[in-house]
N, CA, C and O of each residue as an XYZ file, in Angstrom:
388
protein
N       0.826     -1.195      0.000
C       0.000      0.000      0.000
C       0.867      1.254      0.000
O       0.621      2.295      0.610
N       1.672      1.058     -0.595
C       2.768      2.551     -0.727
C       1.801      3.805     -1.528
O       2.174      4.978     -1.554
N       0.782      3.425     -2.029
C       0.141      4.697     -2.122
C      -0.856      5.215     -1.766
O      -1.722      5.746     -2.461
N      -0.792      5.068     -0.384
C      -1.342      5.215      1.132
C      -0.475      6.584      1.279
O      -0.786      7.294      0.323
N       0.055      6.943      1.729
C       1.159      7.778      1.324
C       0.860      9.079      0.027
O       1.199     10.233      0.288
N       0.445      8.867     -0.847
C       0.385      9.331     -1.836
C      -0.806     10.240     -1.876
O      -0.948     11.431     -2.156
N      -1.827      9.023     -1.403
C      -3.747      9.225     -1.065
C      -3.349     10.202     -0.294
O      -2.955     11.118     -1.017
N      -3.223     10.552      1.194
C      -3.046     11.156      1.991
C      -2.492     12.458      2.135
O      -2.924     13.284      2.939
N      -1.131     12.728      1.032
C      -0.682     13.704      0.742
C      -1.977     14.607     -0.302
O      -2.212     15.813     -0.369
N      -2.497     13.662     -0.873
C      -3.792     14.003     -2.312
C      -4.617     14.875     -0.761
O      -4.483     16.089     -0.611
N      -5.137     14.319     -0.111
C      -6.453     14.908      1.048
C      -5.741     15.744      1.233
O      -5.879     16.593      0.352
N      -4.799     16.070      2.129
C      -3.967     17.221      2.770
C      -4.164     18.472      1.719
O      -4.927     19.399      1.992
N      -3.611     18.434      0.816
C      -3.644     19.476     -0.519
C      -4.893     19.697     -0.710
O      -5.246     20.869     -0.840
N      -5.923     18.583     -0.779
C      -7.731     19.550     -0.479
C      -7.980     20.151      0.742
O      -9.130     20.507      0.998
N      -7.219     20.296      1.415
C      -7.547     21.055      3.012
C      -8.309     20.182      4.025
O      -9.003     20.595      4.954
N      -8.052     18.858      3.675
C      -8.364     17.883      4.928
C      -7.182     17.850      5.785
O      -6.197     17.906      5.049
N      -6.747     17.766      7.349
C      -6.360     18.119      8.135
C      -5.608     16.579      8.599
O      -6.138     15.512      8.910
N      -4.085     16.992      8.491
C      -3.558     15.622      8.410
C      -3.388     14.552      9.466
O      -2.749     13.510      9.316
N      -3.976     14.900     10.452
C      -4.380     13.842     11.433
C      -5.940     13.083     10.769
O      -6.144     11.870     10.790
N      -6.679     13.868     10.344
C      -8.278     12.862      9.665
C      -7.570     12.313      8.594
O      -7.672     11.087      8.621
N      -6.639     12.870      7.311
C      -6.360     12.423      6.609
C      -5.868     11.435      6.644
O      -5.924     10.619      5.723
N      -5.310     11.281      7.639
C      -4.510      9.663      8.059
C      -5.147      8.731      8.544
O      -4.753      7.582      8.346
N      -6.684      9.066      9.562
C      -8.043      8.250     10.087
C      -8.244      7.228      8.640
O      -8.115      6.035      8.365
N      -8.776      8.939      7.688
C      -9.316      8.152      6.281
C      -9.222      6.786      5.786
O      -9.947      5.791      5.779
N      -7.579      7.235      5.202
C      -6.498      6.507      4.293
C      -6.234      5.115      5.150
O      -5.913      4.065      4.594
N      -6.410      5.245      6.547
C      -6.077      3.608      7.166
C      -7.221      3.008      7.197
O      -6.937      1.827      6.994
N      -8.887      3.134      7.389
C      -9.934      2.771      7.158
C      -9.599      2.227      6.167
O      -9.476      1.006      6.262
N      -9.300      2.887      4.772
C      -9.567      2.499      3.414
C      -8.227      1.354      3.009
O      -8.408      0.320      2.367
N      -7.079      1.751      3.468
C      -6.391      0.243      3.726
C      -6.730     -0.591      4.117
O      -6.539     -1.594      3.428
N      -7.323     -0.745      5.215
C      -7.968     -2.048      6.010
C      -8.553     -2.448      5.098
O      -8.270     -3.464      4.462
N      -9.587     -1.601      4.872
C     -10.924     -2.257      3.507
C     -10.423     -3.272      3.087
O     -10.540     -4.440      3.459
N      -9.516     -2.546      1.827
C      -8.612     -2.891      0.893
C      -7.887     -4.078      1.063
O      -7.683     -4.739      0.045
N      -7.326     -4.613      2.454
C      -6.151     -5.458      2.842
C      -7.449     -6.625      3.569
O      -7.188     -7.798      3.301
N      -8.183     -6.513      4.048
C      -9.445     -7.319      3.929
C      -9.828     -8.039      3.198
O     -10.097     -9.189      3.544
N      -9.993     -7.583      1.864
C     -10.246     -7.694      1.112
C      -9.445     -8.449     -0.429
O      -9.753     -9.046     -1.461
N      -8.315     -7.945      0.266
C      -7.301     -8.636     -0.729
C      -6.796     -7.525     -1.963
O      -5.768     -7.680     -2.622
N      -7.490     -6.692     -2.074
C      -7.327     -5.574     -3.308
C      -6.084     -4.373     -2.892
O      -5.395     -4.302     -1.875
N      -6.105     -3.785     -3.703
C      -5.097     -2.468     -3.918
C      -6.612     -1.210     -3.942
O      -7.718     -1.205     -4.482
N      -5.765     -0.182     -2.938
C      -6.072      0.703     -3.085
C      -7.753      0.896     -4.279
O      -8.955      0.632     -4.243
N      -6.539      1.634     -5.361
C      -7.687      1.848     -6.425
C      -7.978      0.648     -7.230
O      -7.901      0.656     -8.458
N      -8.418     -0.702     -6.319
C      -9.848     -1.568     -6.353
C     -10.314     -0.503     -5.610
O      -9.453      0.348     -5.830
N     -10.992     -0.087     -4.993
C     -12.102     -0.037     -4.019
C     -13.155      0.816     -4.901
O     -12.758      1.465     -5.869
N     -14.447      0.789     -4.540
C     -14.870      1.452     -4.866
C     -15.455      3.075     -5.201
O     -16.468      3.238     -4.521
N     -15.228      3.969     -5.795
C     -15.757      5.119     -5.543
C     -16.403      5.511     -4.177
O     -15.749      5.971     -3.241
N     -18.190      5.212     -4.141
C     -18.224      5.156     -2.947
C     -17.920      4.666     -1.748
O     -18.751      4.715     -0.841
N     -16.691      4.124     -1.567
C     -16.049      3.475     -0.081
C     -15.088      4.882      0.133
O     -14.653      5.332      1.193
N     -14.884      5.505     -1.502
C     -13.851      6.626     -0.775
C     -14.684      7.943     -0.373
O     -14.395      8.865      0.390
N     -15.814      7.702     -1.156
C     -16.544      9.138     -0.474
C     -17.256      9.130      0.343
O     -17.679     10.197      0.787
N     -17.780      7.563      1.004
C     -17.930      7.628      2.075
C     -17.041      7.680      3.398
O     -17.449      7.574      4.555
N     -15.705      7.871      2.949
C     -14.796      8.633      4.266
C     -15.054     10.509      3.546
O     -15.233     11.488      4.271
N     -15.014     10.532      2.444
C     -14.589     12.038      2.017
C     -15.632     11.896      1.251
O     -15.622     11.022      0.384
N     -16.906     12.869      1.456
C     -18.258     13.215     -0.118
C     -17.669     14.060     -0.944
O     -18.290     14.117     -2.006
N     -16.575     14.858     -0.909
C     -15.810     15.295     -2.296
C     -15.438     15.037     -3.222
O     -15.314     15.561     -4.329
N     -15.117     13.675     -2.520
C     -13.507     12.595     -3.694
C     -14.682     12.462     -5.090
O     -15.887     12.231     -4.999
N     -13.915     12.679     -6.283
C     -14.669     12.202     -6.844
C     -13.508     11.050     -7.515
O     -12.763     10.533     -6.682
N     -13.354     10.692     -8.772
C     -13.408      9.513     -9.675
C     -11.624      9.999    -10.118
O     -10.834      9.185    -10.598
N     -11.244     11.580     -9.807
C     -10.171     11.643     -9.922
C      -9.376     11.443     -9.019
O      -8.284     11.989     -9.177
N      -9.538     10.748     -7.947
C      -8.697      9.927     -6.708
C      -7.882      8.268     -7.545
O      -6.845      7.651     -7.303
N      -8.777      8.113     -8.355
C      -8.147      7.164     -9.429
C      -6.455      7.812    -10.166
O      -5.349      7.274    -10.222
N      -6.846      8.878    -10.535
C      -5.735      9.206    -11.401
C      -3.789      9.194    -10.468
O      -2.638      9.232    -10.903
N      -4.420      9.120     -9.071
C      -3.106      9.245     -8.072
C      -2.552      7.983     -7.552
O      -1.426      7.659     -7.174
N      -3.744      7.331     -7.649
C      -3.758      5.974     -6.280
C      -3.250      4.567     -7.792
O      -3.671      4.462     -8.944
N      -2.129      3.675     -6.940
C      -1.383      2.635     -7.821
C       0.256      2.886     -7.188
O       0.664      3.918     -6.655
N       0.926      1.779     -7.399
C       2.712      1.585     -6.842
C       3.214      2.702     -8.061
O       3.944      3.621     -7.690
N       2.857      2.627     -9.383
C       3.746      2.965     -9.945
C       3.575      4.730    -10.190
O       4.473      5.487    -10.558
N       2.118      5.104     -9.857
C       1.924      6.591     -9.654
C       2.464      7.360     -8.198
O       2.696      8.492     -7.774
N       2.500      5.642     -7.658
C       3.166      6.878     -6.222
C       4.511      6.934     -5.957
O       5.075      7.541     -5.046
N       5.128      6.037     -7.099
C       6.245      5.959     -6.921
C       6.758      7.643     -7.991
O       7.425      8.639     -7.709
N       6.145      7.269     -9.008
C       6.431      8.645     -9.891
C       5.936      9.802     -9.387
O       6.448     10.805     -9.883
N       5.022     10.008     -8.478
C       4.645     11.081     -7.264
C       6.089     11.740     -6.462
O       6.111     12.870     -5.974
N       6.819     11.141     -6.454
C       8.147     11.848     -5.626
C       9.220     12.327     -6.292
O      10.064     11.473     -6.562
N       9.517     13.777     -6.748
C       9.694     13.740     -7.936
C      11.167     15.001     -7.518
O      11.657     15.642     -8.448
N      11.706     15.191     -6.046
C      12.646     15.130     -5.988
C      14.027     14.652     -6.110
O      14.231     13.446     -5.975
N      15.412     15.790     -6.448
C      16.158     15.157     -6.256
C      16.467     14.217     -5.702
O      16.397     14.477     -4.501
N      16.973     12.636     -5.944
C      17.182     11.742     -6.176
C      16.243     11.130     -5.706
O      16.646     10.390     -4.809
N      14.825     11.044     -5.913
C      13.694     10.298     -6.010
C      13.572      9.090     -6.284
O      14.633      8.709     -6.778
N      12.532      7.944     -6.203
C      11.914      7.347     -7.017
C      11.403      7.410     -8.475
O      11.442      6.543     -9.348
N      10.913      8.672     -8.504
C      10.603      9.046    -10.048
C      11.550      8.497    -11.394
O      12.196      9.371    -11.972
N      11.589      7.944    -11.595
C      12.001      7.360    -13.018
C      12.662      8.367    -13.587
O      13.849      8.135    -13.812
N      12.256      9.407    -13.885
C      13.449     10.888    -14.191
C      14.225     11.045    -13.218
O      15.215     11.725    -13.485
N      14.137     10.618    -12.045
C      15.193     11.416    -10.995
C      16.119      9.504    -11.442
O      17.320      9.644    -11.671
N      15.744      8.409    -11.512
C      16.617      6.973    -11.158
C      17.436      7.118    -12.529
O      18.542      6.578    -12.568
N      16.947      7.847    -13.719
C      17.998      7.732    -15.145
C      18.737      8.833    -14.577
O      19.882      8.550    -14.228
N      18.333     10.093    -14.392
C      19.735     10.776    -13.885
C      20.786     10.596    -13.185
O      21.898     11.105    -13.323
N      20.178      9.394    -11.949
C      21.647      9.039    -11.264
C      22.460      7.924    -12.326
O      23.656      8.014    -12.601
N      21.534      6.871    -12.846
C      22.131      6.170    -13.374
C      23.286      6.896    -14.695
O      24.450      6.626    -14.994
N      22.527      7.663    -15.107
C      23.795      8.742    -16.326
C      24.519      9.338    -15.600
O      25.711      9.097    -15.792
N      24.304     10.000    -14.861
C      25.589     10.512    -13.433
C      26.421      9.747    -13.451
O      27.367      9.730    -14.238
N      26.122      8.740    -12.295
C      27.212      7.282    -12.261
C      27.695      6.743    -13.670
O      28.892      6.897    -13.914
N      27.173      6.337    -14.302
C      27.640      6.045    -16.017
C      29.057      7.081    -16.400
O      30.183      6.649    -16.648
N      28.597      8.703    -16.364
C      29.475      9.116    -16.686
C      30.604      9.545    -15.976
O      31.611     10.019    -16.502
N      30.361      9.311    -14.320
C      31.410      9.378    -13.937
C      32.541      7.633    -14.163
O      33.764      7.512    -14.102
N      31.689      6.794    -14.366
C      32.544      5.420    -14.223
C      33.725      5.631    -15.657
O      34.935      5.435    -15.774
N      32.753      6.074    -16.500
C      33.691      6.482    -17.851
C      35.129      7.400    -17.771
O      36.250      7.092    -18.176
N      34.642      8.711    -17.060
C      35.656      9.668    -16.785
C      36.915      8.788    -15.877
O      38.106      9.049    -16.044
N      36.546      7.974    -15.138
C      37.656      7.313    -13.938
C      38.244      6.400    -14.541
O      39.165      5.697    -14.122
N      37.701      6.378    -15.605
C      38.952      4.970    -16.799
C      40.177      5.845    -17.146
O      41.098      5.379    -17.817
């Protein structure tokens, strides 16, 4: 559920208050881990019945590989930040020959 994490940061940025935001997001893990599913299995209404806002674009955040590309600092997870080190390192291994 690494994008438990992700969900949570998503509420915070709508002005949900990051102690509920964290109530939410572990309800909806449990569900989820109950259940056997990921995250975005669940249904729409399981998420708006913690939040009546969420709509259908809580989909577009929630998954491993969006929350992994969600962190998008220097030397991140993000797939742009893992080729830059890897060409970094590359070109320094070259220069040290």
């Amino acid at each position: 559920y690494l994008d438990a994490t992700t969900f949570m940061e998503f509420l915070i940025k709508r002005g949900i208050p990051q102690r509920t935001a964290h109530g939410m997001v572990g309800r909806l893990v449990r569900s989820a881990m109950n259940r056997g599913i990921a995250l975005a299995e669940l249904p729409l209404s399981e998420f708006q019945a913690e939040c009546a806002d969420l709509d259908d674009s809580v989909y577009e955040i929630l998954g491993t590989r969006k929350a992994i590309e969600a962190f998008q600092s220097y030397g991140s997870t993000a797939a742009v930040q893992v080729r830059a080190q890897i060409d970094s390192w590359k070109k320094r291994m070259e220069e040290s020959r």
